[in-house]
C-alpha positions in Angstrom: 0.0 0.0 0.0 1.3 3.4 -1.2 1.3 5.6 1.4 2.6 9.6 1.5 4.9 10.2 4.6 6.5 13.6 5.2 10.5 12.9 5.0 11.3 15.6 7.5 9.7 13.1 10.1 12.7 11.4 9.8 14.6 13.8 12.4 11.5 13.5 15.1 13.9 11.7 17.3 16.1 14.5 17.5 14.0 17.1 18.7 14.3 16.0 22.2 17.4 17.0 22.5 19.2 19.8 23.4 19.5 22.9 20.4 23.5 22.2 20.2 23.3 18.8 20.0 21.4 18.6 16.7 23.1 21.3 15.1 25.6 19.8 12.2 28.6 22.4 11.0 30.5 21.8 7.8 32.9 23.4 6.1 33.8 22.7 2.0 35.6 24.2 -0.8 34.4 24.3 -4.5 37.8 22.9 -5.6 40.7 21.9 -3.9 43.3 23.3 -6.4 42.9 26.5 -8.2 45.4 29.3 -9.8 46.8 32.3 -8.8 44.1 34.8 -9.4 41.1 32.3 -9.6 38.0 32.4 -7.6 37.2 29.6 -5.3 34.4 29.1 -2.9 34.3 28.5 1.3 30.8 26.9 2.3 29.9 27.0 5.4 26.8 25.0 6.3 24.9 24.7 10.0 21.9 23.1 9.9 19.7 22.1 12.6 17.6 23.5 15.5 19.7 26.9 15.2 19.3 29.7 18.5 20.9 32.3 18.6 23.1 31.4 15.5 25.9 34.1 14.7 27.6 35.2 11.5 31.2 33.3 11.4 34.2 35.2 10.5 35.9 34.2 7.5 39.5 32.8 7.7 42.5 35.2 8.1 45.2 33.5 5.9 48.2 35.5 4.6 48.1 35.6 0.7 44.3 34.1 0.6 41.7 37.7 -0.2 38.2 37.5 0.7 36.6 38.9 -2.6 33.0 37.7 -1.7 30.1 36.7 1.1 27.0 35.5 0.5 24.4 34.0 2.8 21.0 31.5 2.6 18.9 30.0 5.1 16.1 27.7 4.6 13.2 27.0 7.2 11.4 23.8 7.8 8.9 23.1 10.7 9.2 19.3 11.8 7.1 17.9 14.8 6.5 21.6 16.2 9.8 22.6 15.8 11.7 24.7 13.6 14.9 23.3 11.7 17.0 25.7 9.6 20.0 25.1 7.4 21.9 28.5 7.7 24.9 28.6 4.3 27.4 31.1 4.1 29.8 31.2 1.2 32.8 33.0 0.8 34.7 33.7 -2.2 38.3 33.2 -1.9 41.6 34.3 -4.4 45.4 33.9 -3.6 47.9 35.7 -4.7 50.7 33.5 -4.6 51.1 30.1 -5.3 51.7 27.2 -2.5 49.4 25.0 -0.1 47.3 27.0 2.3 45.9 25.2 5.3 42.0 26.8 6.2 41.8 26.6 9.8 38.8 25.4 11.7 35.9 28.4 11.3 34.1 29.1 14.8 30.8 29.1 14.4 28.4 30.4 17.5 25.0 28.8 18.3 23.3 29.8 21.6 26.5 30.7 23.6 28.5 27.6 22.6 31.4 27.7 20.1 31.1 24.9 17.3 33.9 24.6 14.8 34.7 23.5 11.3 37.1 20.9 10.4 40.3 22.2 8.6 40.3 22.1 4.4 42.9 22.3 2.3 43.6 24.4 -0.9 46.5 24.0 -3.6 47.3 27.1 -5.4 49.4 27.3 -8.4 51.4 29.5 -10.5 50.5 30.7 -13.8 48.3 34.2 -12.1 49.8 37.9 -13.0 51.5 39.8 -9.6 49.0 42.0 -7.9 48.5 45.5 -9.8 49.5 44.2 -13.5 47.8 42.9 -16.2 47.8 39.5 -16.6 50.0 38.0 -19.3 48.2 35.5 -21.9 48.1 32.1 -20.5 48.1 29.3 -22.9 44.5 27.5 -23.3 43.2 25.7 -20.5 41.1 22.2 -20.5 37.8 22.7 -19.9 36.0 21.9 -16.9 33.6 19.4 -18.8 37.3 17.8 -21.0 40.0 15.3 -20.0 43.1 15.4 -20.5 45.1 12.2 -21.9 45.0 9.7 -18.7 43.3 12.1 -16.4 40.1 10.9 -14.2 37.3 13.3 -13.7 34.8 12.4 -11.2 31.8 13.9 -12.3 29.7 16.2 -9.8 26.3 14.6 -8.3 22.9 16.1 -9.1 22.1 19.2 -6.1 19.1 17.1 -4.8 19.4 13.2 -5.5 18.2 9.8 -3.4 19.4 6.4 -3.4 18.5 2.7 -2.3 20.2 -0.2 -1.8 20.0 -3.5 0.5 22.6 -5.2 2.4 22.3 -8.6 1.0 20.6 -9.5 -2.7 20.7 -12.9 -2.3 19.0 -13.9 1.4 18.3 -16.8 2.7 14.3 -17.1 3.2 13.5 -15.4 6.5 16.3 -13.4 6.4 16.2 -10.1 7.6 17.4 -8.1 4.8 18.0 -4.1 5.2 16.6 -1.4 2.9 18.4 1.9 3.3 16.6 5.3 1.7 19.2 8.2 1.3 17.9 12.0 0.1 20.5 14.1 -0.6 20.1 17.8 -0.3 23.3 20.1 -1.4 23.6 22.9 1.5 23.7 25.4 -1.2 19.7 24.1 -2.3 16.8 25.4 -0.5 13.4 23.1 -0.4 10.0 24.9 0.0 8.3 22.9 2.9 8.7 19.2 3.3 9.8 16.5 0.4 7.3 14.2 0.2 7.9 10.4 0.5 6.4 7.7 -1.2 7.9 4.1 0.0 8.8 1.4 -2.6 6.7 -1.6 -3.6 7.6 -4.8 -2.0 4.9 -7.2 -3.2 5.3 -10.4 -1.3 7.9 -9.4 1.0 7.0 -8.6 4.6 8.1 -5.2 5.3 8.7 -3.5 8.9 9.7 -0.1 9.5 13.0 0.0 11.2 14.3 3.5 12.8 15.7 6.4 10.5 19.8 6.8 10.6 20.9 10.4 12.4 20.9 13.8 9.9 24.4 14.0 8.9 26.7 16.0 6.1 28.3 13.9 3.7 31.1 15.5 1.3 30.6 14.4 -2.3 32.8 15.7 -5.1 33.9 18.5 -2.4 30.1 19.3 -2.2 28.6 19.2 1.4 25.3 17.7 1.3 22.8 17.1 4.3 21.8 13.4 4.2 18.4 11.7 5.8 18.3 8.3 5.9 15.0 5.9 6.2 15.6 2.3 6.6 12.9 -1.0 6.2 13.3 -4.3 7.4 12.1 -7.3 4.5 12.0 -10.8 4.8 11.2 -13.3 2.1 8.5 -15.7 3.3 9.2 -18.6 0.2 11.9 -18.8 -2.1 12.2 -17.0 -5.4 12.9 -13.9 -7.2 11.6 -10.4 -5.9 11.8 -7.0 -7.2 12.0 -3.6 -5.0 10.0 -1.0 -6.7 11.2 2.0 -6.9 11.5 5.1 -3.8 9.5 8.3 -5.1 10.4 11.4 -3.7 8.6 14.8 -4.8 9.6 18.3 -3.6 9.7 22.8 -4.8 12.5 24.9 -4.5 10.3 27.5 -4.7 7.2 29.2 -5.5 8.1 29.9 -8.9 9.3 26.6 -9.7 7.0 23.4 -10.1 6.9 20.4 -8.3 10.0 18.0 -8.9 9.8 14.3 -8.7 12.8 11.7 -8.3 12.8 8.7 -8.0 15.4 5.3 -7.3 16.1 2.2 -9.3 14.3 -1.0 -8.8 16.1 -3.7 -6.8 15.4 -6.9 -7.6 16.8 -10.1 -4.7 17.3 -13.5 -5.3 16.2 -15.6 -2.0 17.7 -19.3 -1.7 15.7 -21.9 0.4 16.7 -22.9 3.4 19.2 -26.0 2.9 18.2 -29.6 3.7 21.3 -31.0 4.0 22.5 -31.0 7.7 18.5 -29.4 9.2 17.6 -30.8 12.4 14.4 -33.0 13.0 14.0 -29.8 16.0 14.7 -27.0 13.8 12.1 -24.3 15.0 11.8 -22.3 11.8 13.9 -19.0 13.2 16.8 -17.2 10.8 19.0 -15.4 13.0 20.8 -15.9 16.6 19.1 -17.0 19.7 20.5 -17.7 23.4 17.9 -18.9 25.7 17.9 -19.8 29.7 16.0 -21.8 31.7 15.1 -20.5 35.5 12.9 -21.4 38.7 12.0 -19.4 41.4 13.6 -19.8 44.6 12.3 -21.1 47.5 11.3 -24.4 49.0 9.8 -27.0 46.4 6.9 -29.6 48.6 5.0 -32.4 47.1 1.6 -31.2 45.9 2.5 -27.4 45.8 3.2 -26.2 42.5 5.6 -23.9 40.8 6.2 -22.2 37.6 9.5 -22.7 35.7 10.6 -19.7 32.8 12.3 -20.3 29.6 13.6 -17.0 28.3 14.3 -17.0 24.3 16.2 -13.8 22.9 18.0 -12.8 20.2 17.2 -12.0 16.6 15.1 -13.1 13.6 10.9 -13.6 13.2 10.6 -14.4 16.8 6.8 -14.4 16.2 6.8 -17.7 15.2 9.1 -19.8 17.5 6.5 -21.8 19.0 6.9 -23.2 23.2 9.2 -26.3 23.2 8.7 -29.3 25.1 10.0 -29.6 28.4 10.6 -32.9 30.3 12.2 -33.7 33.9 13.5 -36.6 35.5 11.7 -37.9 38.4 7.9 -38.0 39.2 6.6 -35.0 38.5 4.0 -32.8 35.8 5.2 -30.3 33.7 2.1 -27.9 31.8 2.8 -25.4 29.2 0.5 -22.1 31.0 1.7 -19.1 28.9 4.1 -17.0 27.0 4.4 -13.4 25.9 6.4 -11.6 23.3 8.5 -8.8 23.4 9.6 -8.1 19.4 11.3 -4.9 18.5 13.7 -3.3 16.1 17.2 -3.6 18.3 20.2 -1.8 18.2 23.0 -4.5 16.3 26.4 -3.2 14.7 25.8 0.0 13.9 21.8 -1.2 12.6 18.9 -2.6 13.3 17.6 -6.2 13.8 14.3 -7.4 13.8 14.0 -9.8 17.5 13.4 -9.3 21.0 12.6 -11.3 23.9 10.1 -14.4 24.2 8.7 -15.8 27.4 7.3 -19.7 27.8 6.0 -20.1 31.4 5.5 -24.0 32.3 3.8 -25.2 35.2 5.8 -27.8 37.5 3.7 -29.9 40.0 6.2 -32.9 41.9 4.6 -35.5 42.3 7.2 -37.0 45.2 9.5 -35.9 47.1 13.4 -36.4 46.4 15.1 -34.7 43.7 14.1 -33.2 39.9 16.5 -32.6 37.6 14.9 -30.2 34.5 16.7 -31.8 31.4 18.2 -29.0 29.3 16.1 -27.5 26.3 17.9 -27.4 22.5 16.4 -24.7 20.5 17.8 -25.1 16.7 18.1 -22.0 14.0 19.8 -21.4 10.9 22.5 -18.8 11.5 22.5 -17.0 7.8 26.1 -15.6 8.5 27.6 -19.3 9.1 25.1 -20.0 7.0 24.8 -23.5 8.9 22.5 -24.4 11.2 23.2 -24.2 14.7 21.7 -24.8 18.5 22.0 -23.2 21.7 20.7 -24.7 25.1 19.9 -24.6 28.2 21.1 -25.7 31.4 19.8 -28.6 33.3 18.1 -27.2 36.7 18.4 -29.5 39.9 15.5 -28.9 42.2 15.0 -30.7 45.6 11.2 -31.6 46.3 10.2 -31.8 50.0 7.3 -33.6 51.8 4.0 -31.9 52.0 2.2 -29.3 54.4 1.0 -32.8 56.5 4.6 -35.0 56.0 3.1 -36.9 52.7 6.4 -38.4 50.6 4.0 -38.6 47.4 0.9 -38.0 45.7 -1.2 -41.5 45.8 -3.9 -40.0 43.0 -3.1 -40.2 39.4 -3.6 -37.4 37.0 -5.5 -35.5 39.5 -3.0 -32.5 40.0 -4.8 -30.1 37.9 -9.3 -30.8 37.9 -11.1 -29.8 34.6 -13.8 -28.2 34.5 -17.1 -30.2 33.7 -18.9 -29.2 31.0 -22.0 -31.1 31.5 -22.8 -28.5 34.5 -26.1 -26.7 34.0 -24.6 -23.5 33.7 -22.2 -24.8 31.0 -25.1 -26.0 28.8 -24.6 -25.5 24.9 -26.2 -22.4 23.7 -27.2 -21.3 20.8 -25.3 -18.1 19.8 -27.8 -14.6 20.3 -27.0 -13.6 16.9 -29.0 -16.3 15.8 -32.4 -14.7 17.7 -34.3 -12.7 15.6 -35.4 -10.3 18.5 -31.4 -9.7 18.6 -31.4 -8.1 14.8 -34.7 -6.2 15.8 -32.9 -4.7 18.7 -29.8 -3.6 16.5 -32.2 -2.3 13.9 -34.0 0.2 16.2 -30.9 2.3 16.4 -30.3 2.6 12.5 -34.4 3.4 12.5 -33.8 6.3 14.4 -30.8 7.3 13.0 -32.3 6.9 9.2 -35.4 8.6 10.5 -33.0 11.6 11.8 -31.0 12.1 8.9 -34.4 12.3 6.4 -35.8 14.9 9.0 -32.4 16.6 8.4 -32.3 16.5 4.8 -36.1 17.9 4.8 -34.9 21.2 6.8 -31.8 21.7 4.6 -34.1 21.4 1.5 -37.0 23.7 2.8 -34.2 26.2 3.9 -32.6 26.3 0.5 -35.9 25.7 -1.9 -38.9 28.5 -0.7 -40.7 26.8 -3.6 -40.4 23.7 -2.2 -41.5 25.1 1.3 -44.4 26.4 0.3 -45.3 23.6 -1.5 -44.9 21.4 1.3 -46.7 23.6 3.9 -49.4 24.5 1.9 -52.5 22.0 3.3 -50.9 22.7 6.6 -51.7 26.3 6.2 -54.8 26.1 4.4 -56.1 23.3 7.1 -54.9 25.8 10.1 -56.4 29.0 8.0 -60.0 26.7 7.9 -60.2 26.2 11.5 -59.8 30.0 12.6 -62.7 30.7 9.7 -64.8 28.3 11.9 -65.5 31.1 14.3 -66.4 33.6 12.0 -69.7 34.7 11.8 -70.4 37.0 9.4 -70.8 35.6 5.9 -68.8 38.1 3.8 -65.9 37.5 6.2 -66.2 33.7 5.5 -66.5 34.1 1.6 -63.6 36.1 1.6 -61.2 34.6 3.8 -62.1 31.0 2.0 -61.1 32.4 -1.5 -57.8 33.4 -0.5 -57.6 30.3 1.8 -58.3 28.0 -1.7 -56.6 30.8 -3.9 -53.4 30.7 -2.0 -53.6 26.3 -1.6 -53.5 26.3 -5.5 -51.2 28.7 -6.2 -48.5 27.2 -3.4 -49.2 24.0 -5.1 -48.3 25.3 -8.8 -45.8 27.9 -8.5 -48.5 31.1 -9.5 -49.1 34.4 -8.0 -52.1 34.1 -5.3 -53.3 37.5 -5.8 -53.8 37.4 -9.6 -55.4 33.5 -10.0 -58.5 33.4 -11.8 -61.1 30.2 -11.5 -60.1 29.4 -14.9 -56.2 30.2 -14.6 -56.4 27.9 -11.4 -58.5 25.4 -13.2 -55.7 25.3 -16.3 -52.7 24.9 -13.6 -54.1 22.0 -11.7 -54.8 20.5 -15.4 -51.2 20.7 -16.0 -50.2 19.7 -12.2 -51.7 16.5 -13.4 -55.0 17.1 -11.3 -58.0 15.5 -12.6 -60.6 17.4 -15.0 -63.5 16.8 -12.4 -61.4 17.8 -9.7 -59.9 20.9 -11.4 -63.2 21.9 -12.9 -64.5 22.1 -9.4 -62.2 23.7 -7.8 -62.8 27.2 -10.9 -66.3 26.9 -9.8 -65.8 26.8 -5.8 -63.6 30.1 -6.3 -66.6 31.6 -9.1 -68.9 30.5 -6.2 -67.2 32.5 -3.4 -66.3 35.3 -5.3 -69.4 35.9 -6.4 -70.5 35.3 -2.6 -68.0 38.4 -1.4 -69.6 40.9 -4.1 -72.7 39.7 -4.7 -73.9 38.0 -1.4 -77.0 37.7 -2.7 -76.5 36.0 -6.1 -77.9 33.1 -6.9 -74.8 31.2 -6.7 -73.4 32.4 -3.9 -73.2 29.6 -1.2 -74.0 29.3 2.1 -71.3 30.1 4.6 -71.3 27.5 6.7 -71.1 25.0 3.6 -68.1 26.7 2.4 -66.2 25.7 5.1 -67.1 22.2 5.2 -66.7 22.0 1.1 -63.6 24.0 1.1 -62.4 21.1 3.9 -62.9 18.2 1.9 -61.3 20.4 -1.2 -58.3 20.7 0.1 -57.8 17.4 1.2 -58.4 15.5 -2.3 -56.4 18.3 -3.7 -53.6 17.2 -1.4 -54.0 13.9 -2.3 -54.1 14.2 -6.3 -51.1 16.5 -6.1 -49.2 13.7 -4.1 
């Protein structure tokens, strides 16, 4: 699984530390031999959580000028903290040929005094004395030509990264060591963090192992800083497996676009394990083990028992060395009872080894009194730097058993020392599970009810928020149905003719999207049509509103209804209404 991880994590260990101790100064030269009259140029690099960080003086050497200064200093914050990488460089010209020593440069960080380590610079002649002009000088080679039988080694990229592994041809369950190293010149400034993506390593089991320290490394007199991220693999089976690539993507500034490098594949051959010369005990384990066997002191009695520790460590997949059988001589019970695991990256020449510590507990009941003897244990592993198989072993333990609490010499019961429990008890009756009881699922559905129930009630009030149209829609029999029961205690008929038209008038137009105070019976009558209401329905609903119109101006007309049946036909109106519009 690809996965992005910030490379700067890789100095999180450091920040706990005091500011001077992770603070690197270096010192390096552009060239290390130059003419009389050419240019070259001091760096001077401290990087690091920098306080208090002042400008270093540049070296006073007789016949070497200081024609130039120049400073950068790049910021990066990494686990809350800020780490800077302050350069200074310095452009230096002799005057005379000969071997000038640069001595160690101070450089002050918070009060203390750090300091470079001395360079060397070869000047010779071929420059004009100071205040003339300089005579022709026959052509020179080129910086990017050889001369006949000369070596050039050429100059690495300003940002670059690397992989390799300390064995490619394992043995299966071998540790083998990936090593990551980004390379950052101290003259090359990053914007934030380079980003990290980690190699493929299909069918290999990978394990993080800790990052190496921050450190400057001197390429091709070029200081760069130099993070390091290191991955255990092992090789479950035999066979032929291939390291993707390392991806590494990074600015250098705002202007510039992103920048993406990347390492070579790796591919690793892993042998089997050999045959010839295994042991029928060989417990699986690629590495080094020692192992010891103790008791716990104090008096051993018939009947009483007591708990004997065999302590595996050393290195390889301790995970799966299984508990090995332990016997005694003399009349006694020995039980396997437990076992933990300690497994860990640890500290081993310089790197790190996948192993740890693994505990077997074993339960010792005598059985008679006299004396035990604990026969020693043989654990076997194939020791890939031999690469032979070897054994290491225990110690036989001598304990002395003594009578019992009430003088007994022996246990007369046979295989009683530890009881069972019985399973045909009551309590212990065979159940089936409660996943299998179909009031369980009801009970687990009633939260995801409410939940679904809560989340539709939600999405209602966002959409009635966000859509008026909608709202109105929505509320309109609501409305209408609230408007109808305040009409109830009207009494006088013009009042109820009145209010009842603009109760139905404002219903319809709600439901269609119109303009309340301009419907018409007929332009309602055409809008429920195309709403998809009914012909019957619609056409009822123009002649209710001709009906009550006709009842607020012309109370007396012929077709004006009767106020109380307004109320009760305007009811049921609105309700089919609702429904047809559904």
């Amino acid at each position: 699984m690809t996965r992005r991880l910030l490379l700067g994590m890789a100095l999180a260990a450091l920040s706990a530390s005091p500011a001077v101790a992770q603070v690197d100064v270096h010192a390096s030269l552009s060239r290390t031999s130059a003419q009389v009259g050419e240019t070259v140029e001091l760096t001077i690099a401290a990087s690091g959580t920098l306080t208090g960080l002042q400008r270093p003086e540049p070296p006073a050497v007789d016949h070497l000028e200081v024609v130039s200064s120049s400073s950068q200093q790049t910021v990066q914050m990494i686990n809350g903290q800020f780490h800077a990488t302050t350069t200074w460089v310095f452009g230096l010209r002799a005057t005379r040929e000969g071997t000038y020593t640069i001595p160690p440069i101070d450089v002050h960080v918070d009060g203390q005094t750090l300091s470079t380590q001395p360079l060397t610079l070869t000047v010779s002649g071929g420059g004009a004395p100071a205040g003339t002009a300089p005579a022709p000088q026959p052509a020179q080679p080129q910086p990017d030509e050889r001369t006949p039988g000369e070596e050039q080694e050429a100059p690495p990229e300003d940002v670059f990264v690397t992989t390799e592994v300390d064995d490619r041809n394992p043995w299966v369950g071998q540790q083998v060591t990936l090593t990551l190293r980004f390379y950052r010149s101290h003259r090359v400034g990053l914007l934030g963090n380079a980003e990290y993506t980690p190699p493929a390593t299909e069918g290999l089991v990978a394990e993080p192992l800790p990052d190496g320290p921050q450190r400057t490394e001197v390429l091709a007199d070029t200081a760069f800083e130099v993070i390091e991220k290191r991955t255990a693999l092992v090789a479950p089976t035999p066979g032929r497996y291939t390291i993707g690539p390392a991806t590494i993507t990074f600015r250098r500034s705002y202007i510039m676009g992103e920048e993406t490098i990347e390492t070579e594949p790796i591919a690793l051959q892993v042998r089997a394990l050999p045959t010839d010369g295994r042991p029928q005990g060989f417990c699986g384990v690629v590495g080094s083990l020692r192992a010891q066997m103790t008791a716990p002191p104090g008096e051993l009695h018939v009947g009483e028992a007591t708990t004997l520790r065999l302590t595996v460590t050393g290195s390889g997949n301790l995970r799966q060395l299984e508990a090995p059988e332990v016997t005694v001589e003399g009349d006694a019970r020995v039980y396997h009872s437990g076992e933990q695991r300690e497994i860990a990256p640890q500290p081993v020449d310089g790197g790190y080894a996948l192993g740890g510590t693994v505990t077997f507990d074993y339960l010792l009941m005598p059985r008679e009194a006299g004396t035990l003897t604990v026969k020693p244990v043989a654990l076997h592993f194939f020791d890939p730097r031999t690469e032979s198989y070897d054994a290491v072993e225990t110690a036989a333990l001598t304990l002395t058993v003594l009578p019992g609490p009430n003088g007994e010499t022996s246990v007369e019961s046979e295989g009683q020392e530890l009881r069972y429990i019985h399973e045909d008890g009551p309590g212990l009756r065979r159940r089936s599970p409660v996943t299998s009881e179909a009031w369980f699922w009801v009970v687990q559905c009633i939260p995801l009810l409410a939940l679904g129930r809560a989340l539709r009630q939600r999405t209602e009030v966002l959409r009635r928020a966000r859509d008026p149209r909608y709202r109105r829609s929505i509320e309109a029999a609501p409305v209408a149905r609230r408007a109808l029961r305040r009409l109830a205690a009207t009494a006088s008929p013009r009042t109820v003719y009145e209010r009842a038209d603009a109760i139905l008038s404002e219903y319809v137009a709600a439901k269609t999207g119109a303009a309340a105070a301009s419907l018409s019976p007929q332009q309602a009558r055409d809008l429920l049509l195309q709403a998809g209401v009914g012909a019957e329905l619609a056409d009822e609903v123009g002649q209710t509103l001709a009906r009550l119109r006709a009842g607020v101006y012309a109370p007396g007309a012929a077709q004006a209804p009767v106020a109380a049946e307004a109320r009760e036909r305007l009811g049921d109106l609105v309700a089919r209404l609702e429904a047809a519009l559904r």
